[in-house]
C-alpha positions in Angstrom: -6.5 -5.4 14.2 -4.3 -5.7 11.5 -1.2 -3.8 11.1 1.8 -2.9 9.4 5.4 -1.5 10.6 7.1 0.9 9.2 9.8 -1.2 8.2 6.8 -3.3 6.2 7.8 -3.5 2.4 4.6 -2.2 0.5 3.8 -5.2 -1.5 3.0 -6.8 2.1 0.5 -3.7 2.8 -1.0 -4.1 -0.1 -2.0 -7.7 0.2 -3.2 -7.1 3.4 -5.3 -4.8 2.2 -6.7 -7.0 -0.7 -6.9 -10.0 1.4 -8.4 -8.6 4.3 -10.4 -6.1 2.6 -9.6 -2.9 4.0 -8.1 0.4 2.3 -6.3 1.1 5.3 -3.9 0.0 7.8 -2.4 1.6 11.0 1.5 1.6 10.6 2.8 0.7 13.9 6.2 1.1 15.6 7.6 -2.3 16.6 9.6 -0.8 19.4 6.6 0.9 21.2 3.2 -0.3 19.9 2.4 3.3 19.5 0.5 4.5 16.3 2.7 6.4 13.5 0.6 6.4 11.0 -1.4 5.1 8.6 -1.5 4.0 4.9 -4.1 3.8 2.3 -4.9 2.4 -0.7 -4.6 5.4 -2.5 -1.2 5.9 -1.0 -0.1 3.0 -2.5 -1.7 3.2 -5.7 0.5 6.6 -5.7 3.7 4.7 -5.0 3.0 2.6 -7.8 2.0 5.2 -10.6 5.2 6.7 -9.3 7.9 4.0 -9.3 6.2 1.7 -12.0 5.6 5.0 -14.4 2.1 4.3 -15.1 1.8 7.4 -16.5 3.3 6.3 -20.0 1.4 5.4 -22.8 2.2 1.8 -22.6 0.4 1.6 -19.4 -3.5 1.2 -21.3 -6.5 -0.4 -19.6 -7.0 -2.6 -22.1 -3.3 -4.2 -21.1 -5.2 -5.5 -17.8 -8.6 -6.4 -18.6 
């Protein structure tokens, strides 16, 4: 299956995601193999209405259609 680490940057999750065409991925510890967690697409569409501010006014559809 594919998954991430918790050291994985985001922008790597993502793609995954998109490339693979899932809307999750198991985060995995590199030191035991052992599940942690997971993350979603939704999680990182949080993380980027957070960090990017897409909350603002400039952020319209019509900028990325």
């Amino acid at each position: 299956p594919v998954t991430v680490t918790p050291g994985s940057h985001i922008e790597d999750a993502a793609r995954l995601m998109h490339d693979r065409k899932v809307r999750a991925l198991p985060v995995v510890s590199e030191e035991t193999g052992e599940v942690e967690g997971i993350i979603t697409e939704t999680d990182v569409l949080a993380f980027l209405i957070e960090v990017m501010g897409l909350d603002t006014e400039s952020a319209r559809l019509e900028l990325v259609l």
